[in-house]
Each structure stands twice: as structure tokens, then as C-alpha cells.
C-alpha positions in Angstrom: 165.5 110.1 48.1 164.1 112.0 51.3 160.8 112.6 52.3 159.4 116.3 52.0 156.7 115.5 55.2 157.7 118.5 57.5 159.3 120.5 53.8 155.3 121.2 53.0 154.8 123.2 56.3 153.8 126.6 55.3 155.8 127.8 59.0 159.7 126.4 59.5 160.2 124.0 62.2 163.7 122.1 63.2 163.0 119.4 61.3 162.3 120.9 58.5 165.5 122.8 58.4 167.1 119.5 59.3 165.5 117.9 56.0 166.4 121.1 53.4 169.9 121.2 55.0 170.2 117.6 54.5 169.3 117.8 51.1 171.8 120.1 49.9 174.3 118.2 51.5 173.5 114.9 49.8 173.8 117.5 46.4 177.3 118.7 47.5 178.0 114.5 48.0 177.3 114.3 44.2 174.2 112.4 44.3 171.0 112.6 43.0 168.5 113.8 44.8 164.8 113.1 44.8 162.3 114.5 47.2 158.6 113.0 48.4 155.6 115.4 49.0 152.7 114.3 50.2 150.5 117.6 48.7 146.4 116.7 48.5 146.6 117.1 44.4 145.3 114.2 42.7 147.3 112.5 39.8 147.1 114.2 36.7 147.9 113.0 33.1 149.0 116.6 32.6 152.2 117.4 33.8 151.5 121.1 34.0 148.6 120.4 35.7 150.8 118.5 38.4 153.3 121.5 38.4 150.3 124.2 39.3 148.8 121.9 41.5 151.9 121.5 43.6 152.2 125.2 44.2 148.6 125.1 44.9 147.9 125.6 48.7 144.4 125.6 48.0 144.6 122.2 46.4 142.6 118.9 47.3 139.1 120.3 47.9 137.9 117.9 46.6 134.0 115.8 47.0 133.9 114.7 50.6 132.0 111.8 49.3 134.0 110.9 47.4 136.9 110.9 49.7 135.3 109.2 52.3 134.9 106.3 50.0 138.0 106.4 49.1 139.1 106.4 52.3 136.9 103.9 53.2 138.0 101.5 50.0 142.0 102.2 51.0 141.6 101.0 54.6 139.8 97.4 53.5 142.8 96.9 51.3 145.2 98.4 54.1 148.7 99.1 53.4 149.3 97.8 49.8 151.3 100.4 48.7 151.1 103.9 47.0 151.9 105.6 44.0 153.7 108.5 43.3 154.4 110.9 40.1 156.9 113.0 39.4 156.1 116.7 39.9 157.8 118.5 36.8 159.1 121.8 37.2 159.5 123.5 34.6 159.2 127.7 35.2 155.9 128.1 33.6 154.8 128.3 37.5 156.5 131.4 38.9 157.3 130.2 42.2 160.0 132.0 43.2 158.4 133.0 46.5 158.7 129.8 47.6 162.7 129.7 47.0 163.5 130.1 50.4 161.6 126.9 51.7 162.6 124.4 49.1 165.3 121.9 49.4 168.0 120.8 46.9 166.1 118.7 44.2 166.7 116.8 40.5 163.3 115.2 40.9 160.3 116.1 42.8 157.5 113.1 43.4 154.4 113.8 45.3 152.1 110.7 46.1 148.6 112.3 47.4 148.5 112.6 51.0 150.6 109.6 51.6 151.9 110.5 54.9 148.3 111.1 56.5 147.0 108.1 54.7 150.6 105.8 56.1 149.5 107.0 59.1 145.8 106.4 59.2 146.6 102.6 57.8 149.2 102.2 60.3 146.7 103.4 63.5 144.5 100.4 61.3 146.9 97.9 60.6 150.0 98.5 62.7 151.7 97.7 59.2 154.2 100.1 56.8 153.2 100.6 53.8 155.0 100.3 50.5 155.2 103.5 48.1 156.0 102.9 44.6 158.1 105.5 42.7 158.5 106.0 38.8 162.3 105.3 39.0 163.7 103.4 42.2 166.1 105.1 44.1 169.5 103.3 45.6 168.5 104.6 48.8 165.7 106.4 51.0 166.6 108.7 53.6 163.3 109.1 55.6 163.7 112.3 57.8 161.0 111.0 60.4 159.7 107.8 61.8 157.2 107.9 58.9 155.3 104.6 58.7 156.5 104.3 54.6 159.0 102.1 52.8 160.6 101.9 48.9 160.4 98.0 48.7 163.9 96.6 46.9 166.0 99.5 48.2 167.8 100.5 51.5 165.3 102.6 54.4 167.2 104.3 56.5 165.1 106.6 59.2 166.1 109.9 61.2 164.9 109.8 64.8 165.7 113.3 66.4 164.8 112.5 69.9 162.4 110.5 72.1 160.6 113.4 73.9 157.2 111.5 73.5 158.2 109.0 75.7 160.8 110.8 77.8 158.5 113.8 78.6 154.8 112.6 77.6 153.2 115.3 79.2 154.9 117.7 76.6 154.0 116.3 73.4 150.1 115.3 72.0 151.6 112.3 70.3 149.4 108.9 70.4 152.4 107.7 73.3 151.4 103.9 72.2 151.2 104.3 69.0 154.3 106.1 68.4 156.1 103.4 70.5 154.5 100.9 68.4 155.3 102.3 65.2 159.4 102.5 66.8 159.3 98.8 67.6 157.8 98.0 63.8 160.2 100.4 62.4 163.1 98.7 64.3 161.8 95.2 62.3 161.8 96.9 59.0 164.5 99.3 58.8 167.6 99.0 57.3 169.5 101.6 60.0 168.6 104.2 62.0 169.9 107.7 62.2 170.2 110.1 65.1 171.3 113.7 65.9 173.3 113.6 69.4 174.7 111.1 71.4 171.9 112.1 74.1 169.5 111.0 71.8 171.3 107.9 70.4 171.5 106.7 74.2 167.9 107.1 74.5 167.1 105.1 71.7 168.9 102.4 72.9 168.1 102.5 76.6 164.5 103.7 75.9 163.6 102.3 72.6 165.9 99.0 72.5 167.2 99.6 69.6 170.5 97.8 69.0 173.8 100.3 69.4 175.3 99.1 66.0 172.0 100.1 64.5 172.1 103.8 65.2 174.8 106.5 63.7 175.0 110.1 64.8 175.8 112.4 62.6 174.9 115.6 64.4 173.5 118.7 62.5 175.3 121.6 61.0 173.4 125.2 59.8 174.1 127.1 56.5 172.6 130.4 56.7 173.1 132.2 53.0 175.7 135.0 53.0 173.3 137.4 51.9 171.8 137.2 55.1 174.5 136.4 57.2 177.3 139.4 55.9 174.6 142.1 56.0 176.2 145.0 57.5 175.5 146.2 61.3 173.7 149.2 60.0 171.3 147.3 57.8 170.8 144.9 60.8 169.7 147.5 62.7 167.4 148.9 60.6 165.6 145.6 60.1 165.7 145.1 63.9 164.2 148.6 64.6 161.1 148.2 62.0 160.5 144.7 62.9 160.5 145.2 66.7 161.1 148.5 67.8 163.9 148.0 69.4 167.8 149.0 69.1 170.8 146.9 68.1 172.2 144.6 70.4 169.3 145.9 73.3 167.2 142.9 73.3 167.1 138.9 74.4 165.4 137.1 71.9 163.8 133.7 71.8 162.6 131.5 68.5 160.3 129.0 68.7 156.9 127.4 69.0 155.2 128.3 72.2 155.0 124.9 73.9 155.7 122.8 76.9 158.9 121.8 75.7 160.4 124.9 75.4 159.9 125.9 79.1 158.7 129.2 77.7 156.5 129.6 81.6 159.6 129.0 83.2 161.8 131.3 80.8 159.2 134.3 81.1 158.8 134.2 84.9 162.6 134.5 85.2 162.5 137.2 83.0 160.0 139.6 84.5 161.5 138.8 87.8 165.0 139.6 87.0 164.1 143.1 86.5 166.3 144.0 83.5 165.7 146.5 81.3 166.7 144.9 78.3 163.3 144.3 76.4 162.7 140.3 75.6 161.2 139.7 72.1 159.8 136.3 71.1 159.4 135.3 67.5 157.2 131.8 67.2 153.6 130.8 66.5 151.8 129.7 69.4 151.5 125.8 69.7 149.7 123.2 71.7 149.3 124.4 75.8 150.8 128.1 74.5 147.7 129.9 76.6 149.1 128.1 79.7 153.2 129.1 79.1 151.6 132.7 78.0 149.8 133.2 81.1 151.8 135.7 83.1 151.3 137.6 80.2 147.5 138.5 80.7 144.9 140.1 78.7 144.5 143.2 80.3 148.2 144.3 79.8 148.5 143.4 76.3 148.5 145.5 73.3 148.2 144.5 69.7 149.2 146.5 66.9 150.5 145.8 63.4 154.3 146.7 62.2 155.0 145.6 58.0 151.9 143.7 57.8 153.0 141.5 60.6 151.2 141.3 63.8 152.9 142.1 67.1 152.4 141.6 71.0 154.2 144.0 73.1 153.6 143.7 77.2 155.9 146.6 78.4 159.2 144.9 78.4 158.2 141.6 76.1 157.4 141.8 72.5 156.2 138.6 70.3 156.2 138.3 66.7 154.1 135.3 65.7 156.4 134.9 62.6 159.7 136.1 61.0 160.9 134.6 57.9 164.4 133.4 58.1 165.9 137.0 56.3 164.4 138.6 59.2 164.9 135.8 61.8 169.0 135.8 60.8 168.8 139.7 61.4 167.1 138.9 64.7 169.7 136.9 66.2 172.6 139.2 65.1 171.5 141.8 66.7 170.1 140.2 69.5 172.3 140.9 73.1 171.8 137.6 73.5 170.1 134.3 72.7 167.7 132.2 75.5 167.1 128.6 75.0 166.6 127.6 78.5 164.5 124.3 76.4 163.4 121.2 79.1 164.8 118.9 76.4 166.3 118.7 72.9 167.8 116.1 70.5 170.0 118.8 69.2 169.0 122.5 70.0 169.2 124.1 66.6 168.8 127.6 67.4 171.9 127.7 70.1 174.3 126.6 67.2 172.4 128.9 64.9 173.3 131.9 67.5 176.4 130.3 68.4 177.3 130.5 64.5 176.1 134.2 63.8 178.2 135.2 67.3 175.5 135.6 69.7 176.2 134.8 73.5 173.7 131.9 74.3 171.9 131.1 77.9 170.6 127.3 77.6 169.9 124.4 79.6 172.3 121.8 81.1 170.2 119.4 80.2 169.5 116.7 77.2 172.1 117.4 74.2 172.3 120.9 74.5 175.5 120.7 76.1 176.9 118.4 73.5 176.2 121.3 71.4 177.6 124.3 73.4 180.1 122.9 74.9 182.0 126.1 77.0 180.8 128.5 74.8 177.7 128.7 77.0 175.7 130.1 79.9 174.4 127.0 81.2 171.7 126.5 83.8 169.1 123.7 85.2 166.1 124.5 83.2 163.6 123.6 86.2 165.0 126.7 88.7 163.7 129.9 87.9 165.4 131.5 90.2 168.8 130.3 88.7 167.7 131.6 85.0 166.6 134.8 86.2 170.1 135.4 87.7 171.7 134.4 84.5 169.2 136.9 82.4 170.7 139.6 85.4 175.0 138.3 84.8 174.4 138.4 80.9 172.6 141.7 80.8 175.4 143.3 83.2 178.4 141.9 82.4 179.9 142.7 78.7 183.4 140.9 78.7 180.8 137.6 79.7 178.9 138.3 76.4 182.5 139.1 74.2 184.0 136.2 75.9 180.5 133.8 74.9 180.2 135.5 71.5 184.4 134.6 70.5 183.8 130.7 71.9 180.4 130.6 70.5 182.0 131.0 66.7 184.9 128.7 67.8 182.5 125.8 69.1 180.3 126.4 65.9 183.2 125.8 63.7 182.7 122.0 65.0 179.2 121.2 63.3 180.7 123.1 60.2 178.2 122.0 57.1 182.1 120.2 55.8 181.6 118.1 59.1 178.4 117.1 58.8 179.1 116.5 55.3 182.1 114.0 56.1 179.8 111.8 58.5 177.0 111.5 56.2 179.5 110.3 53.7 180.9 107.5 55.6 177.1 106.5 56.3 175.9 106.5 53.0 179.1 104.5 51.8 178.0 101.7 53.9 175.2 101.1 52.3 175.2 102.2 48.8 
């Protein structure tokens, strides 16, 4: 079983795509798969009511009263456990928008708001609690230090990175808190799980955490074929109504607007090297996003809607608060190139996405990112504007740099194939199970 806590985001984040690549992996290892939501729907004896009230974004309005008591009643008892149903799904819900975002599954379970309510009774108790499922599975792969457990059964927990505690001022985590809940999680687990050797050193220099407890497996992408072996033409297309812009004429950048990924930095390097080349940014803004978006001011901004999606266009800059991933995947392909000049990653995702669709890539030299790159990379310090601004100028100028990036790019991919990732998950779960 994995947990579905990020899977529920109406908006993709890494971890996310982390969990629903995961799943279909531990599918293509021939096991069966169970997922965990924590949606607000309150057990029913019905099971279609269970199935409409999964698909239900509106669900859990429920009596405040009545939930405060509840609330109220749960945190006396603290962490005794919680329950969970399974979530049958049978068709009679058409939810085939939804497709896209769902993992591979046998059996869906959703326990109501478990991972708020773990939370809350950890912040109360500094305890884990127990969740109880209808059939037991032989192991849980938690995709997040979650403060849960399956008593009787192997807990095994992802932890991506330590940026809370490496760069606090970039994160709104609780900082104690989430080192608390590390060091409880460290008592209780069975093993931990990792995504770079950057990150696994941090765990153990940072966190403690004993080497022999903590396996890497890396990450690995698996973008569709549909979306991937569109043709150039229909790339284009999709590129010019989305953005306005030509194929292969624009830098592009993915991701939330926040702190972390050094998107002050990235834009003040761009607007000063002077290039033509429009920059488009696709991501919702996030915590501190005014601050990063400030050189972009007011008074030179323009909104207007393209395909019911709303667009920011500042002369040479143009941000889409949201692309889903058919669009996104057309984005990068046609993209001159990818920046990801991020202060600090566990992994990097969206240079080994690039990397895999053959985009040239400009990222940091910092954290794992060049454990993911490798050569196939323009590399700089993340902290010297000056130095990214001259590698926006070499990329935009030179095209044998990009054909040269583009070729290793596919080559280095090739290493965090989803066969790869496959083979180490393997040899982790056979230790255990």
C-alpha cells in the first residue's frame, strides 16, 4: 500500500508525480497495489455513496459543531488509530476526467481526513498513530514523513530531501516539529527511503539517521507516448495557442513560485541578459511568490485570457498559472531550452523530464542536481546572477551548445530509465517482504 496524501492535490507537485510513478511501478513488479486517501467524506454503509463521494470535491461540508466536537473528542483519546474503507469503483461515476491524476490501483481506501487529523494528534501528542485497513497489506510504502503507521506490517517512509532544515528560511514548515516527527519516525520505522545520494547524506549527517537505514533508489519519468511522439507540427500548434509564441523560441520554467526555486534570482538574470528569446513560466504562485515576482511590477503587466486559461505577459516574460501535463509535455519539447537554476533539490524532476524529451537544460551545481545531469548540462552556482545571465546569453547564441546538450541530455536520461528504477525498488522490496 502507498499513501495518496499529495495524489488528492487538485495541482501536480513532484511528489505527487513521485507517488503515481511509484505506483505503477510496484504494478509492473506484480504486486498488489492499494492506495490511501485521506478525502473529508464520511464513512458510508453505501458503497456508491463512497464512490460519489470520492469524486466529490465538494465533499465534507459538514456541521461545524459537529466537527469541532469531534475534533475535540479525537484529541482526548489521541492517536488510537483510524479506520479506513475501501472506496469501490465501479464506472457508475464517470470520472474519466480525473484519468490523468490517478495512480495504478486494485484497491482504493480512504480513511476521512486522516493525514490532517495524524498531523493535528501528532502537534498534541508527539505520537504516530495507527490506521486500521479492511484487509492488511504485507507492506506500506508511505510516500512522505506522514505521522501514520499499519500496526503488524512493515512501514517504510520516503524522505525526498531535508530543505526544512537545510534552508528554513525557504519552507513554512513547523522547523521543530518536523524534526521531531523525523526523530519519532526514526524509532518507529521499519527503513527509510531516499531519492539521491545528496539527500541520503543529509539524512544521515543532518537527521542522524543510521546509513544502513536509508536506500536510494532515485526517480525515473514516464511521460505517455501520446504525449511524448506528438509530431513537431502539432507541438507547435499547441505551443502557439497556449503562449503565443513559436517553436523552439522560448526558455521555459515549471514550477511553484517560491523561495526554493530561486525564481528572483532566475528572473533578474534574465531581464538583464538581454535576449530576445521570450521566457514563459508555467506554475501557480506559492508562499513568498509576490517577493520572487517583484521585478515584475504592476504597472507593466497585462492580463488577458488564452483557452480559458489565464495568462501574464510582461514584454519578454509570459506566465501560465497552470498547464496540465498534455500541454506541459508540449511545453518542454518545444521549449529552446529548460531553466532550473533551483537553490536546492532532492532530485530535480523537471531537468530529467527535459533531459528525457531532449531539451538542453541550464541548472544549478548545487544539491543533487548534478547527480542527475551529469554532463549533459549547463551548470552554474545558483547564488550569481551574473553567472546565470551569461548562461541565458551562451544558450540563446550558441546552437551546436544546445544540439550537443539536447543528444547527452537523452543519453544521461537513459540512466533513470522507469526499467532502472524498477530494478532497485525490486531489491528493496525483496528485503522485506
Amino acid at each position: 500500500m502507498i499513501d495518496g496524501y499529495n495524489l488528492g492535490l487538485e495541482k501536480g507537485t513532484g511528489v505527487a508525480t513521485y507517488a503515481r510513478n511509484l505506483s505503477y511501478e510496484i504494478g509492473h513488479l506484480g504486486y498488489r497495489t492499494s492506495v490511501l486517501y485521506g478525502n473529508r467524506a464520511a464513512p458510508s454503509r453505501q458503497p456508491l455513496m463512497r464512490e460519489i463521494a470520492f469524486f466529490d470535491s465538494n465533499v465534507g461540508e459538514r456541521n461545524r459543531s459537529l466537527e469541532i466536537i469531534e475534533q475535540f473528542h479525537r484529541a482526548l483519546l489521541g492517536p488510537l488509530g483510524h479506520v479506513a474503507a475501501e472506496v469501490p469503483i465501479t464506472g457508475k461515476v464517470i470520472a474519466r476526467q480525473y484519468s490523468a491524476r490517478m495512480p495504478h490501483y486494485d484497491t482504493l481506501y480512504n480513511a476521512t481526513d486522516v493525514f490532517k487529523r495524524s498531523q493535528s494528534a501528532f502537534k498534541l501528542w508527539g505520537e504516530v498513530s495507527n490506521v486500521r485497513l479492511p484487509v492488511r497489506p504485507d507492506l506500506v510504502h508511505w510516500t512522505y514523513p506522514i505521522p501514520l503507521r499499519v500496526k503488524k506490517t512493515t512501514n517504510i517512509y520516503t524522505l525526498h530531501d531535508l530543505v526544512p532544515l537545510r534552508l528554513p528560511y525557504a519552507t513554512l514548515d513547523h522547523k521543530r516539529r518536523y524534526f521531531n516527527l523525523l526523530k519519532k519516525l526514526d524509532r518507529t520505522a521499519d527503513h527509510f527511503v531516499t531519492v539521491s545520494e545528496c539527500s541520503r547524506r543529509d539524512l544521515i549527517e543532518v537527521a542522524g539517521i543510521a546509513p544502513e537505514r536509508i536506500t536510494n533508489t532515485y526517480q525515473s519519468v514516464d511521460i505517455p507516448t501520446k504525449y511524448r511522439d506528438k509530431s513537431d507540427e502539432q507541438v507547435a500548434r499547441e505551443v502557439e495557442g497556449a503562449t503565443g509564441t513559436g517553436f523552439k523560441e522560448y526558455f521555459l520554467f515549471w514550477g511553484s513560485i517560491e523561495p526554493k526555486k530561486n525564481i528572483g534570482r532566475m528572473l533578474e538574470a534574465y531581464l538583464a541578459s538581454k535576449v530576445d528569446t521570450p521566457l514563459v513560466m508555467v506554475g501557480a504562485q506559492a508562499w513568498k511568490s509576490e517577493q520572487e515576482l517583484r521585478l515584475l511590477d504592476n504597472e507593466s503587466l497585462e492580463w488577458f485570457q488564452i483557452a480559458d486559461r489565464s495568462i501574464l505577459h510582461r514584454k519578454r516574460v509570459i506566465q501560465l498559472q497552470y498547464a496540465p501535463f498534455s500541454l506541459l509535455v508540449s511545453l518542454i519539447r518545444g521549449a529552446k531550452a529548460a531553466l532550473f537554476p533551483s537553490l536546492y533539490e532532492g532530485f530535480g524532476l523537471p531537468v530529467l523530464e527535459a533531459m528525457s524529451l531532449g531539451t538542453p537544460v541550464l541548472c544549478s551545481n548545487t544539491s543533487a542536481l548534478p547527480e542527475v545531469a551529469g554532463d549533459a548540462a549547463l551548470m552554474i552556482d545558483p547564488y550569481d546572477t551574473a553567472a546565470i545571465s551569461q548562461a541565458i546569453r551562451t544558450l540563446d547564441a550558441d546552437d551546436d551548445l544546445r544540439a550537443e546538450l539536447s543528444r547527452r541530455g537523452l543519453e544521461q536520461a537513459a540512466r533513470f530509465s522507469p526499467a532502472i528504477y524498477r530494478d532497485h525498488l525490486a531489491a528493496l522490496y525483496q528485503r522485506f517482504l
